[in-house]
LOMIPA-357255 format. One line per 5 residues: number of its first residue (from 0); their letters; for each residue z, y, x of N, C-alpha, C, O, CB. Coordinates in steps of 0.05 Angstrom, whole numbers, plus 5000, padded with zeros to 4 digits. Glycine has a CB too. Example, Ala and Ser with C-alpha at 12.3 -4.5 7.8 and 13.67 -1.06 7.14 Angstrom:
% LOMIPA-357255
0	as	5156 4886 5264 5156 4910 5246 5156 4934 5264 5169 4934 5285 5181 4911 5226; 5142 4955 5257 5143 4979 5273 5157 5001 5258 5161 5023 5268 5114 4988 5282
***
This chain:
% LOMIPA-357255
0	xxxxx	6273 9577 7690 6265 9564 7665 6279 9579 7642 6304 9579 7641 6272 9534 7664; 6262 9594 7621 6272 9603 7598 6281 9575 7581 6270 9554 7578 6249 9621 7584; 6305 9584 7571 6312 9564 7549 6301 9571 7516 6297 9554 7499 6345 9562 7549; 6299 9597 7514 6291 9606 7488 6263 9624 7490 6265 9647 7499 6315 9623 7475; 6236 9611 7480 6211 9630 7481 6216 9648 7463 6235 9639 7449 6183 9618 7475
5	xxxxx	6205 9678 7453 6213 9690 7438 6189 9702 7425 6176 9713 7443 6232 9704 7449; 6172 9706 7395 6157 9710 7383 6162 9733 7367 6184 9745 7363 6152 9692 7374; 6137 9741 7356 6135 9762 7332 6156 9755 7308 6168 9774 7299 6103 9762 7318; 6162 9731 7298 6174 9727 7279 6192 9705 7284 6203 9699 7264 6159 9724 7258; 6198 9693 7301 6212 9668 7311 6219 9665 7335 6211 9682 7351 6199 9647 7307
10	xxxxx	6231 9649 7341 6240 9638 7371 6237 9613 7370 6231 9603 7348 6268 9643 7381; 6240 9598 7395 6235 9571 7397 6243 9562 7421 6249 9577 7440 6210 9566 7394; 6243 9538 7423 6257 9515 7448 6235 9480 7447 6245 9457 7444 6303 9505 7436; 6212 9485 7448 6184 9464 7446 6188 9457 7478 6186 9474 7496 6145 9481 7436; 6195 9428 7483 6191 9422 7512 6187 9398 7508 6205 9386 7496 6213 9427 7533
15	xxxxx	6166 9384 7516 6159 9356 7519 6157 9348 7544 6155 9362 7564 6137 9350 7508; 6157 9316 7542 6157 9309 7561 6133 9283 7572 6145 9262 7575 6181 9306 7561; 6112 9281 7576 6076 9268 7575 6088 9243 7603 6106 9246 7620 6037 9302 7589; 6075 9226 7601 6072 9206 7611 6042 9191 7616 6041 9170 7603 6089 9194 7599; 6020 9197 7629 5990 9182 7630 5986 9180 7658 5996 9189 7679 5964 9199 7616
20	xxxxx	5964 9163 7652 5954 9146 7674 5930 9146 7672 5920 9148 7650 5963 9121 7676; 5917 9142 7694 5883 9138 7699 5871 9114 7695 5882 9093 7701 5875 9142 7725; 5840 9116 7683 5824 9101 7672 5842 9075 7688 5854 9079 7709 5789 9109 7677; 5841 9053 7678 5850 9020 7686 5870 9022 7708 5873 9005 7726 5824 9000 7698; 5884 9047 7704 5915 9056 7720 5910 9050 7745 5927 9037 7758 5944 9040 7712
25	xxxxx	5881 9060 7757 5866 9049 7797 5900 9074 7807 5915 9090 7795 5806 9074 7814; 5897 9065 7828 5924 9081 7849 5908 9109 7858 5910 9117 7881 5933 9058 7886; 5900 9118 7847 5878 9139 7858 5887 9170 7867 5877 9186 7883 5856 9142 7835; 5912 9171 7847 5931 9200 7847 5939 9216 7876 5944 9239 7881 5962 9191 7835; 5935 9191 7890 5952 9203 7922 5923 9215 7927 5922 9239 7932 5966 9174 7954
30	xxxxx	5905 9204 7926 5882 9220 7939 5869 9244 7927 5848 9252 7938 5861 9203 7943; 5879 9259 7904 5877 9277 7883 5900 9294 7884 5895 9318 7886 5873 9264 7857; 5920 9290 7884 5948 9299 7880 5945 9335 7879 5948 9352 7862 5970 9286 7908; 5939 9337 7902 5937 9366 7905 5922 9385 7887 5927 9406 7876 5927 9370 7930; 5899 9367 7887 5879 9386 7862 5893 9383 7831 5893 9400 7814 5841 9370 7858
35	xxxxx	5907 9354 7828 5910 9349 7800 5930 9372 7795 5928 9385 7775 5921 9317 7791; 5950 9377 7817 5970 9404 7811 5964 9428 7816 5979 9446 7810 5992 9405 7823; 5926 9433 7833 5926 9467 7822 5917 9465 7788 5923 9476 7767 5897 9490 7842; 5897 9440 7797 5890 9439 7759 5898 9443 7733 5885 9453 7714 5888 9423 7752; 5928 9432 7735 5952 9431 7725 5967 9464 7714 5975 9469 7691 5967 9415 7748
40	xxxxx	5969 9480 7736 5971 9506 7738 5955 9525 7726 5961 9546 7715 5973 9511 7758; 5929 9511 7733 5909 9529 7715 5906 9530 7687 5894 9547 7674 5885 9525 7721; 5920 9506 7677 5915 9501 7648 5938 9509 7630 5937 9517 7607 5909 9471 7644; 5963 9503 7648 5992 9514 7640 5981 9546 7641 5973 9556 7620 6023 9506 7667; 5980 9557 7661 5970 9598 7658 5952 9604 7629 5956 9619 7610 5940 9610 7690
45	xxxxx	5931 9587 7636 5901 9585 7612 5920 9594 7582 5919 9617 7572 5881 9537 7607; 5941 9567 7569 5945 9558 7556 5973 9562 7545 5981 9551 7525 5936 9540 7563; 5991 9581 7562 6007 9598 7563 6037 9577 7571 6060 9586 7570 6005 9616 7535; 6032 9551 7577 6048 9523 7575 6069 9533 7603 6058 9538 7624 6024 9486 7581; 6094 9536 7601 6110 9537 7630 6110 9500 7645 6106 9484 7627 6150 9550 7622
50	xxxxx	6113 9492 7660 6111 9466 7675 6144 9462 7684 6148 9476 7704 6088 9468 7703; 6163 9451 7676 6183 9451 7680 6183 9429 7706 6199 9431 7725 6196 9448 7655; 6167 9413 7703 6178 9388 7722 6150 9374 7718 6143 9370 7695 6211 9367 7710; 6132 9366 7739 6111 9349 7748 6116 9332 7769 6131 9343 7785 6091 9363 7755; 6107 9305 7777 6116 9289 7789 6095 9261 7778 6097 9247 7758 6147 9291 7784
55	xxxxx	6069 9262 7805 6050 9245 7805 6053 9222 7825 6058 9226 7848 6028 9260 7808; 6051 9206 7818 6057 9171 7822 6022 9169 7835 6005 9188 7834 6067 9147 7781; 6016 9143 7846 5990 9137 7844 5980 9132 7825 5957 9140 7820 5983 9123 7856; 5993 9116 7807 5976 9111 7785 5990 9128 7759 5982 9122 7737 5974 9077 7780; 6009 9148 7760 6011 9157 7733 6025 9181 7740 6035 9184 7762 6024 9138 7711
60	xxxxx	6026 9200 7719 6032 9226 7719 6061 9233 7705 6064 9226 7682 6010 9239 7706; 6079 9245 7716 6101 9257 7687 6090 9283 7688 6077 9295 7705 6142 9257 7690; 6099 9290 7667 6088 9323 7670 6115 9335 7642 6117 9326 7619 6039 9329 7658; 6130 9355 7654 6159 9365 7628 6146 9395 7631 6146 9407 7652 6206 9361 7639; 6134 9407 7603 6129 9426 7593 6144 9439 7571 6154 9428 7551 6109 9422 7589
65	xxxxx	6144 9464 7578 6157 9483 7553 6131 9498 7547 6115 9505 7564 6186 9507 7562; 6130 9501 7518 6105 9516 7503 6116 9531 7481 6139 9538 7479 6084 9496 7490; 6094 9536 7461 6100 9558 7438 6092 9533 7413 6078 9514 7420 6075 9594 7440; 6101 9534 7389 6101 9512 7369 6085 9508 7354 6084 9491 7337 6117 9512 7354; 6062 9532 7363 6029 9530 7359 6019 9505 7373 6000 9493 7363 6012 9557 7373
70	xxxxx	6033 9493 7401 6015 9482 7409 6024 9444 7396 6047 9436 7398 6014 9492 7442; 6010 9431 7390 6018 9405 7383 6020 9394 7407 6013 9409 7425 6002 9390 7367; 6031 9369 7413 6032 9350 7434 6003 9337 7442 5995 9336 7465 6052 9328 7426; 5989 9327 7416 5969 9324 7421 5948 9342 7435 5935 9335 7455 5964 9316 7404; 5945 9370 7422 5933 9390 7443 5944 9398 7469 5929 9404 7488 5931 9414 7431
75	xxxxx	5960 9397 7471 5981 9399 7502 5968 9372 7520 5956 9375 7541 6024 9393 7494; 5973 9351 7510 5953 9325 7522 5933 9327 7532 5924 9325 7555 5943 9309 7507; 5926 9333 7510 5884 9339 7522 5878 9368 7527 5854 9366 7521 5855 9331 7493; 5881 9389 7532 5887 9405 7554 5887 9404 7575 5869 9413 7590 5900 9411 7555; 5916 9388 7586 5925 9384 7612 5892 9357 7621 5876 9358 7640 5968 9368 7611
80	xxxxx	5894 9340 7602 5869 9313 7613 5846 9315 7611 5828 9301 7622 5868 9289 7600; 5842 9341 7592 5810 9336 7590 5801 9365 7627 5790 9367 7649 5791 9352 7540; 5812 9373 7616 5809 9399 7650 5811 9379 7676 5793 9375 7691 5845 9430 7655; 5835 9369 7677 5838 9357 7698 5818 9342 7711 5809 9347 7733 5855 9345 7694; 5810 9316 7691 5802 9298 7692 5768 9305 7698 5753 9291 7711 5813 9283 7670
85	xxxxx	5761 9335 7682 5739 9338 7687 5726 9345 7718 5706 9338 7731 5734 9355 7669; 5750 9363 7723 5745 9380 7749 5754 9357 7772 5744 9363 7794 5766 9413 7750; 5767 9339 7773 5776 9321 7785 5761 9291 7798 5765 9277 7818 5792 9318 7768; 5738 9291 7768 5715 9278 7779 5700 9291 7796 5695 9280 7817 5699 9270 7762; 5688 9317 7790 5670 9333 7803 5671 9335 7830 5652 9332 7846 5672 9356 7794
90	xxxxx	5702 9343 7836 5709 9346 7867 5709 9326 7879 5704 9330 7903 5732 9355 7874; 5713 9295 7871 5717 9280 7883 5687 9253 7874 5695 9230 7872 5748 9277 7877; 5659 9257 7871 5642 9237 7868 5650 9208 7875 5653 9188 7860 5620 9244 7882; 5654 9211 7903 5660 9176 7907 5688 9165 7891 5693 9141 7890 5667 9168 7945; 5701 9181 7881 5722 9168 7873 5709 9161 7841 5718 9143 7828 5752 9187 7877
95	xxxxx	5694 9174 7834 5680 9167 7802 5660 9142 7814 5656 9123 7799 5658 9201 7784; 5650 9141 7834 5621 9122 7838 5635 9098 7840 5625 9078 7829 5599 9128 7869; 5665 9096 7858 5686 9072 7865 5698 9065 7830 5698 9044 7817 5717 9086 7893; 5704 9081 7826 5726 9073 7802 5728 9079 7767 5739 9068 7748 5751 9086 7811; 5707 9106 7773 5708 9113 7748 5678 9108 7741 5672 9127 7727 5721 9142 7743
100	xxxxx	5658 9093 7743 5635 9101 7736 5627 9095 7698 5606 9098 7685 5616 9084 7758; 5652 9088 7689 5645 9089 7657 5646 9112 7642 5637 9116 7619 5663 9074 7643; 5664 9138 7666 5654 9162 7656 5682 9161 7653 5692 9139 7652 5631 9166 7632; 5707 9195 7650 5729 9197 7643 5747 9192 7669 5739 9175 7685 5733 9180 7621; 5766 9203 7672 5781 9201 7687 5813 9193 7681 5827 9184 7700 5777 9222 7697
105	xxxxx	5823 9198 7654 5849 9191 7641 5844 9178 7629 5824 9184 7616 5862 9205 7628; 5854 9156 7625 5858 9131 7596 5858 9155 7575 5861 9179 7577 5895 9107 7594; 5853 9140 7555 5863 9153 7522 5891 9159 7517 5895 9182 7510 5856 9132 7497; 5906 9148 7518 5933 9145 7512 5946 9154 7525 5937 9159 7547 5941 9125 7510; 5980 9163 7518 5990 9176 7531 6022 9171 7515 6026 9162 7492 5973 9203 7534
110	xxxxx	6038 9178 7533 6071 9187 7522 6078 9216 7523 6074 9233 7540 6097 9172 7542; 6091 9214 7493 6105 9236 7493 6133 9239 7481 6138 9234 7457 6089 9251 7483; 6147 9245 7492 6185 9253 7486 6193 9285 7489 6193 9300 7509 6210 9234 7516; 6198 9289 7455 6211 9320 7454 6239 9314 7472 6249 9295 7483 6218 9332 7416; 6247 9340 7469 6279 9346 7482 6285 9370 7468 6267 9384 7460 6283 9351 7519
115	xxxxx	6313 9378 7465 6317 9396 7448 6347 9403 7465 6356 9391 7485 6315 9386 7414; 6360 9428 7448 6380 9440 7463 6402 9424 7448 6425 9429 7456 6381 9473 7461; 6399 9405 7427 6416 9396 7412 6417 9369 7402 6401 9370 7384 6415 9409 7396; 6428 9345 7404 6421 9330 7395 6418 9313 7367 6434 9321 7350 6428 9326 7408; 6405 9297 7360 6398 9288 7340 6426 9282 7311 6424 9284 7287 6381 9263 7352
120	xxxxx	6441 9277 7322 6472 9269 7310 6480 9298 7308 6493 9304 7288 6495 9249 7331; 6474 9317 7328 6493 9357 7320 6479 9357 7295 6493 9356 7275 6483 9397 7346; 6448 9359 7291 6432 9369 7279 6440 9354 7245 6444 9363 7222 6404 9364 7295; 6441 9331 7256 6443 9311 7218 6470 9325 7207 6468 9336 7186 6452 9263 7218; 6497 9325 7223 6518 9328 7219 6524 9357 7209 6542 9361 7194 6528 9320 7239
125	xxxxx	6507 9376 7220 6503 9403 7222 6484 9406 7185 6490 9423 7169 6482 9411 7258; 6472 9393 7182 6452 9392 7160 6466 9379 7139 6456 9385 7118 6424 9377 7166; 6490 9360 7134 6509 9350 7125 6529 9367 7108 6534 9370 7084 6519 9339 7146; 6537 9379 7134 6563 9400 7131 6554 9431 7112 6566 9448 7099 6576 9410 7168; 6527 9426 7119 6524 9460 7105 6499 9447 7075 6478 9457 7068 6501 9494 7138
130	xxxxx	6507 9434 7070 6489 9422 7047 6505 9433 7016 6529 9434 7010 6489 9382 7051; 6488 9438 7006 6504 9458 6980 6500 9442 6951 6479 9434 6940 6486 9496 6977; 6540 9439 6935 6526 9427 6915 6519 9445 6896 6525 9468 6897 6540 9408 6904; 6502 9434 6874 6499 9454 6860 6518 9459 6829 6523 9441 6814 6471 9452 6857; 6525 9487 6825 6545 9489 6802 6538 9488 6784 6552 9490 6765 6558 9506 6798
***
């Protein structure tokens, strides 16, 4: 795991951390699992996202990504859900005919928690101390 991505004009440390679950949270994950994590891989490669830590429940997903600061959380979201969820019905019909037949495979909603190399109190205190008066 890189701690610092490195750019044309910047560097960066973007790692979130997603929390979702499937349409009316059915237990369905164990029977998917495997595809939801090549899926997963394909979209992290696609999308340039490293996968620090994944870890699928039956009914819900964590997923800890490091990215570039182009990408919002919200696009990082639907990325990882709209691919998944698409290719996930496909492979699996009876599990859409049993559970999903309203169409969609992820609820809407989702969690998300940054993490940083620093915490919120270095940063204020740090922004405090170097604050300039003016002469």
């Amino acid at each position: 795991m890189e701690e610092y991505r490195s750019h044309a004009h910047s560097v960066s440390s973007c790692k979130y951390h997603f929390v979702w679950c499937p349409k009316y949270r059915h237990p369905v994950l164990g029977m998917v699992e495997d595809d939801v994590r090549e899926l997963f891989d394909e979209t992290a490669g696609h999308f340039g996202h490293e996968i620090l830590a994944l870890e699928i429940a039956d009914d819900h997903v964590h997923l800890f990504v490091q990215t570039d600061p182009k990408h919002s959380p919200a696009d990082i979201a639907r990325q990882f859900k709209s691919y998944s969820g698409k290719h996930s019905l496909e492979r699996y019909p009876e599990i859409r005919e049993s559970y999903f037949w309203g169409g969609g495979f992820w609820k809407v909603g989702y969690y998300v928690g940054t993490t940083g190399a620093v915490s919120e109190e270095v940063v204020e205190r740090y922004i405090e101390e170097t604050e300039h008066v003016p002469e």
